[in-house]
Biotite code that builds the C-alpha atoms (Angstrom):
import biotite.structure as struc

atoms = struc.array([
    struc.Atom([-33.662, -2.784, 78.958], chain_id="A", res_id=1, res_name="UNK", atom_name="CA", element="C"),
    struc.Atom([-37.288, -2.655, 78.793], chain_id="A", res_id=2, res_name="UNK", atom_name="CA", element="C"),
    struc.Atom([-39.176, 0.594, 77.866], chain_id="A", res_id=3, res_name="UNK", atom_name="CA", element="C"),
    struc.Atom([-41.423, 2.913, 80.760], chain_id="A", res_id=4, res_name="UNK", atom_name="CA", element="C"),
    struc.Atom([-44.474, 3.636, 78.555], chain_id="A", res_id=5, res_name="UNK", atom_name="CA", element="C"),
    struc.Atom([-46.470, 7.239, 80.156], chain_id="A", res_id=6, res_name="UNK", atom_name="CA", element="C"),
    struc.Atom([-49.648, 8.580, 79.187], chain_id="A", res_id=7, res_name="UNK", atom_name="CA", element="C"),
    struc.Atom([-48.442, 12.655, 80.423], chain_id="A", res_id=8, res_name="UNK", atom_name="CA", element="C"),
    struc.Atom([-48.885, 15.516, 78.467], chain_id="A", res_id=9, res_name="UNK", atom_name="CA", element="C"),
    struc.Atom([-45.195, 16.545, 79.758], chain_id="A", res_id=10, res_name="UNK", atom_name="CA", element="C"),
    struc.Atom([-42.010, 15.831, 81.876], chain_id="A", res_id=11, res_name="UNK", atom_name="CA", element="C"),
    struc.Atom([-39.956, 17.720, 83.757], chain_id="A", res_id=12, res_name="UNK", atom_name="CA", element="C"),
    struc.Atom([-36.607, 16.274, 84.333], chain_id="A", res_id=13, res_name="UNK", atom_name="CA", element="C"),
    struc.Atom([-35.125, 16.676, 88.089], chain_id="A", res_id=14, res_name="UNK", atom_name="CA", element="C"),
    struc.Atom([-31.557, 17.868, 89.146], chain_id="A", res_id=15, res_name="UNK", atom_name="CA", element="C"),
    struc.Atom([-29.040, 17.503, 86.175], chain_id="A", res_id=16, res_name="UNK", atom_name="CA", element="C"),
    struc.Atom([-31.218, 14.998, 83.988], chain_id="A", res_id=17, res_name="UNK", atom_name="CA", element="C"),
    struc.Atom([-32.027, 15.728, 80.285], chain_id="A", res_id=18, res_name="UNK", atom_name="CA", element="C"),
    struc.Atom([-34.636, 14.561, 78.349], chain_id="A", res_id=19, res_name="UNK", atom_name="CA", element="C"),
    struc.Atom([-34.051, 13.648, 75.022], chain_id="A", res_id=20, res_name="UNK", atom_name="CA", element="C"),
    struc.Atom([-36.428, 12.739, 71.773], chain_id="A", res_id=21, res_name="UNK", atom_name="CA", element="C"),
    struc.Atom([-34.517, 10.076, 69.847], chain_id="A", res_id=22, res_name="UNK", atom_name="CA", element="C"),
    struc.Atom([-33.553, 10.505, 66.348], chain_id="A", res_id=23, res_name="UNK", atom_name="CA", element="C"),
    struc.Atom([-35.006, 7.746, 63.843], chain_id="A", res_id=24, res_name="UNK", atom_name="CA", element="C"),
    struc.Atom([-32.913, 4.916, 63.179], chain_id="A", res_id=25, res_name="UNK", atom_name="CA", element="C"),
    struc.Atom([-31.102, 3.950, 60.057], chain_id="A", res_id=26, res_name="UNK", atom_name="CA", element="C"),
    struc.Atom([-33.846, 1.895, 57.926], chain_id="A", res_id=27, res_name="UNK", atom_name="CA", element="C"),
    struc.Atom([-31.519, 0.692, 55.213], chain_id="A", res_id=28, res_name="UNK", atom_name="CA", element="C"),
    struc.Atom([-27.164, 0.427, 54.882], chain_id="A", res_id=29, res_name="UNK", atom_name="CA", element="C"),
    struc.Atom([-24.765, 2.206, 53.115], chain_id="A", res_id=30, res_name="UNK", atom_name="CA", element="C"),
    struc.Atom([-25.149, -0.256, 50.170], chain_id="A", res_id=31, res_name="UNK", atom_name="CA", element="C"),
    struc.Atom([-28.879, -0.076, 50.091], chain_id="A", res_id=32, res_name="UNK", atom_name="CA", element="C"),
    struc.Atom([-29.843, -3.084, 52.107], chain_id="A", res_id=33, res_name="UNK", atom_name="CA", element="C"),
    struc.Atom([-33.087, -2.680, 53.977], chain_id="A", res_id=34, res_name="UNK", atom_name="CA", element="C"),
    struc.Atom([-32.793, -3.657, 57.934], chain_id="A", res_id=35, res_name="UNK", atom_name="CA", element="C"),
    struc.Atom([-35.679, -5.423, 59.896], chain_id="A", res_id=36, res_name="UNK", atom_name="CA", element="C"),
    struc.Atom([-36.511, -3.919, 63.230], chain_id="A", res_id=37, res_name="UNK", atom_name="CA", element="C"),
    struc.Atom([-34.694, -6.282, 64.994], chain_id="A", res_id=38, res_name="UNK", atom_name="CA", element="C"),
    struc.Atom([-31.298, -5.449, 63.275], chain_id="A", res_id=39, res_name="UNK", atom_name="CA", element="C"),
    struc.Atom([-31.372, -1.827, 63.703], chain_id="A", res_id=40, res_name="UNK", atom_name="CA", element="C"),
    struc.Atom([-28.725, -0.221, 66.211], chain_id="A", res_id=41, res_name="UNK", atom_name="CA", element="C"),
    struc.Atom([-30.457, 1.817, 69.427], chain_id="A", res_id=42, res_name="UNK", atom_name="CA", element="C"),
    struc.Atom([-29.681, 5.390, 68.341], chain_id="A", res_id=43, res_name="UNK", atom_name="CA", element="C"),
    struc.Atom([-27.086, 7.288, 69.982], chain_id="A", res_id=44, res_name="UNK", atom_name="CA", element="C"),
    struc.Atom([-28.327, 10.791, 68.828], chain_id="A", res_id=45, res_name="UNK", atom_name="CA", element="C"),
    struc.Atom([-31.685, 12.774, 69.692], chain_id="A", res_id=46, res_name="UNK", atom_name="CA", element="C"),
    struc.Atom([-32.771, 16.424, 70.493], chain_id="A", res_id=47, res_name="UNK", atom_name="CA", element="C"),
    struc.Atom([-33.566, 17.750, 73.766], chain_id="A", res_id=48, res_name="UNK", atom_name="CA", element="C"),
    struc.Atom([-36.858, 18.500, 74.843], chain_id="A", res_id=49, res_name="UNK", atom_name="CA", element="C"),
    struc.Atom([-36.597, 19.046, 78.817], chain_id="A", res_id=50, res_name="UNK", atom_name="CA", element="C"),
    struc.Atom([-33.537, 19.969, 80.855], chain_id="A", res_id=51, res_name="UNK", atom_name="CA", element="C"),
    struc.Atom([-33.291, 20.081, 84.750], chain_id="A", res_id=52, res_name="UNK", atom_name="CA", element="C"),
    struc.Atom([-32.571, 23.056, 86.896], chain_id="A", res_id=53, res_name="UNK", atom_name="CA", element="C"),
    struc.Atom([-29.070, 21.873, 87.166], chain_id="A", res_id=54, res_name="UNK", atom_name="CA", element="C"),
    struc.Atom([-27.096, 19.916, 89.791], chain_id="A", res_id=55, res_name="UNK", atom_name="CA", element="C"),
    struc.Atom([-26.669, 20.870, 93.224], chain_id="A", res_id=56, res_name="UNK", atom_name="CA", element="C"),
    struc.Atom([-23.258, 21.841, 94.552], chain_id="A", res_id=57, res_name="UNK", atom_name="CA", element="C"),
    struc.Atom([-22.298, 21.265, 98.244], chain_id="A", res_id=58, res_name="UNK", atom_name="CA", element="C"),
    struc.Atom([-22.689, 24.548, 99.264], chain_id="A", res_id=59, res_name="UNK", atom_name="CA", element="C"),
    struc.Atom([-25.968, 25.160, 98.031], chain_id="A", res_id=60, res_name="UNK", atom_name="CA", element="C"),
    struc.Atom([-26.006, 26.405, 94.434], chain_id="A", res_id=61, res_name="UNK", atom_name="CA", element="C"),
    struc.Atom([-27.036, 24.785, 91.197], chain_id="A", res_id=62, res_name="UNK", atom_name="CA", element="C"),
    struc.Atom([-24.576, 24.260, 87.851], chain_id="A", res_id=63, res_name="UNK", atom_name="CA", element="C"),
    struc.Atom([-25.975, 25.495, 85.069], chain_id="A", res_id=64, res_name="UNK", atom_name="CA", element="C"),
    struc.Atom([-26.536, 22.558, 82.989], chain_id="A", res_id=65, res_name="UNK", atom_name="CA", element="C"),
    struc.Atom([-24.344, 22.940, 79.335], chain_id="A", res_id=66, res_name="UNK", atom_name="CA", element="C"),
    struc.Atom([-27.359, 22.077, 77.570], chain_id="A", res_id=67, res_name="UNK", atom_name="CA", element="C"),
    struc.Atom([-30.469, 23.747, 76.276], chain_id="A", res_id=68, res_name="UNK", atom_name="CA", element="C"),
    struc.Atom([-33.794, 22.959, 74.657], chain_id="A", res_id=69, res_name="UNK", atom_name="CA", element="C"),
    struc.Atom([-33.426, 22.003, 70.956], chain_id="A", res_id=70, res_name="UNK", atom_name="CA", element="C"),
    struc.Atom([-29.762, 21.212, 71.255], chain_id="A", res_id=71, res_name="UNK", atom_name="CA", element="C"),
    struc.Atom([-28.542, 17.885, 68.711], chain_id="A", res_id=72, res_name="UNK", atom_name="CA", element="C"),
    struc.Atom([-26.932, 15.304, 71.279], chain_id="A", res_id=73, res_name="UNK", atom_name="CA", element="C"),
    struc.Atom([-24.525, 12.453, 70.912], chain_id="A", res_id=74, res_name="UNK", atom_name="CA", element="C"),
    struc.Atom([-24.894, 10.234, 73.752], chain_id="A", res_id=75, res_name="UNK", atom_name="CA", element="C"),
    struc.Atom([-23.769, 7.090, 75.317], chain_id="A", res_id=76, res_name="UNK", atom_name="CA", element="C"),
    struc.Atom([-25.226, 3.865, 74.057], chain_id="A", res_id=77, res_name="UNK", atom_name="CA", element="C"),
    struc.Atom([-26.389, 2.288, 77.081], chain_id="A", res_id=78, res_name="UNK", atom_name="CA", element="C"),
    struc.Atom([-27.361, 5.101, 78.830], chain_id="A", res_id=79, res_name="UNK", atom_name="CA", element="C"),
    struc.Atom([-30.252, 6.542, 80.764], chain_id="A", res_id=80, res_name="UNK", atom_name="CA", element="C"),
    struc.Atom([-34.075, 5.028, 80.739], chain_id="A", res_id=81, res_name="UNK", atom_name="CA", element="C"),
    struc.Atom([-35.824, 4.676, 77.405], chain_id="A", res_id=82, res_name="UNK", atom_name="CA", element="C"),
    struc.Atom([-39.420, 5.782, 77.748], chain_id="A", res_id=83, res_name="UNK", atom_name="CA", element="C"),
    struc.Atom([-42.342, 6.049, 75.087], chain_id="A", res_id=84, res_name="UNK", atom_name="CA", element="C"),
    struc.Atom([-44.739, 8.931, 75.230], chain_id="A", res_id=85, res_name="UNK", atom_name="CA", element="C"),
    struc.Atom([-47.815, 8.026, 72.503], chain_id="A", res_id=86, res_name="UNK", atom_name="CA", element="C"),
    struc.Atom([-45.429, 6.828, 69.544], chain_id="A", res_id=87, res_name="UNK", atom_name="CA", element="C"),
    struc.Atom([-42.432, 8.838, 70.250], chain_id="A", res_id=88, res_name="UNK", atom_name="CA", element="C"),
    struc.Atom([-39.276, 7.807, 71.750], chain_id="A", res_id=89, res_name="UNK", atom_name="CA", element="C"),
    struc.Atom([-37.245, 9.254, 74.523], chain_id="A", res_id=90, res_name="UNK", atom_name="CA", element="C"),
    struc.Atom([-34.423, 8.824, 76.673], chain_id="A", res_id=91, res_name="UNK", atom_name="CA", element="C"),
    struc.Atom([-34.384, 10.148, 79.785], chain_id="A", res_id=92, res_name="UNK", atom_name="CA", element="C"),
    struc.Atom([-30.346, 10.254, 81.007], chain_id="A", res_id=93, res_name="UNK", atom_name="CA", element="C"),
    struc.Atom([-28.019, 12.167, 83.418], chain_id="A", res_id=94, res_name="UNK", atom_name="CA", element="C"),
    struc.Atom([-26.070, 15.363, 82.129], chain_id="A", res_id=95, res_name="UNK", atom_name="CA", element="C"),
    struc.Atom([-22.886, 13.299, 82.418], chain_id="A", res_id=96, res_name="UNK", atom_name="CA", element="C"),
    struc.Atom([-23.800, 10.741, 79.924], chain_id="A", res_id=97, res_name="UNK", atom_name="CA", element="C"),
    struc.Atom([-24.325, 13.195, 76.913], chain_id="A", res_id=98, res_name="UNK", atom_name="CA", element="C"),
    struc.Atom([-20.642, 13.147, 75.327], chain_id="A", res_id=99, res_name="UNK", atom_name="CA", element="C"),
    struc.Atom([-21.341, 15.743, 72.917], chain_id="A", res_id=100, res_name="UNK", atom_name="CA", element="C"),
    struc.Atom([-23.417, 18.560, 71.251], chain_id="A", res_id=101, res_name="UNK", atom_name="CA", element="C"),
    struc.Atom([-23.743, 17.876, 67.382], chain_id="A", res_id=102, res_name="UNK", atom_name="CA", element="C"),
    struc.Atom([-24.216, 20.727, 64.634], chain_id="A", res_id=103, res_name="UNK", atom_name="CA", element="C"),
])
């Protein structure tokens, strides 16, 4: 999936999407090996730095979403759009594809 690059000062995620700043990648293994840029994994874990107002129910309301600013996420592999703001990383993803809150 290719990358949305944006030259904005900030985002505001819609409805129950989350925006997340990914965590760096692994640069060497466990046994000390260094990995090129084309062997590292995507990331799976980031902070969040935006969160929508929540989804809308049928009869109106919004859900509180179960996530907050500066929460550590764990979140699906393939999920959401990747986007680059400058030369940080984000992922911009649905509240349903975060499978947990790390501590």
């Amino acid at each position: 999936m290719a990358a949305v690059s944006l030259s904005v000062s900030t985002v505001k995620p819609l409805g129950d999407r989350v925006f997340v700043k990914v965590s760096a990648s692994e640069e060497k293994t466990a046994g000390g090996i260094f990995l090129p840029d084309t062997a590292k994994e995507k990331p799976q874990v980031g902070e969040v730095a935006a969160v929508g107002p929540g989804k809308k129910s049928d009869d109106g309301s919004r859900q509180e979403p179960e996530v907050k600013v500066g929460d550590k996420v764990l979140y699906s592999k393939y999920a959401g759009t990747d986007i680059k703001l400058g030369t940080e990383e984000y992922v911009l993803l649905s509240e349903k594809d975060i499978l947990a809150i790390v501590g």
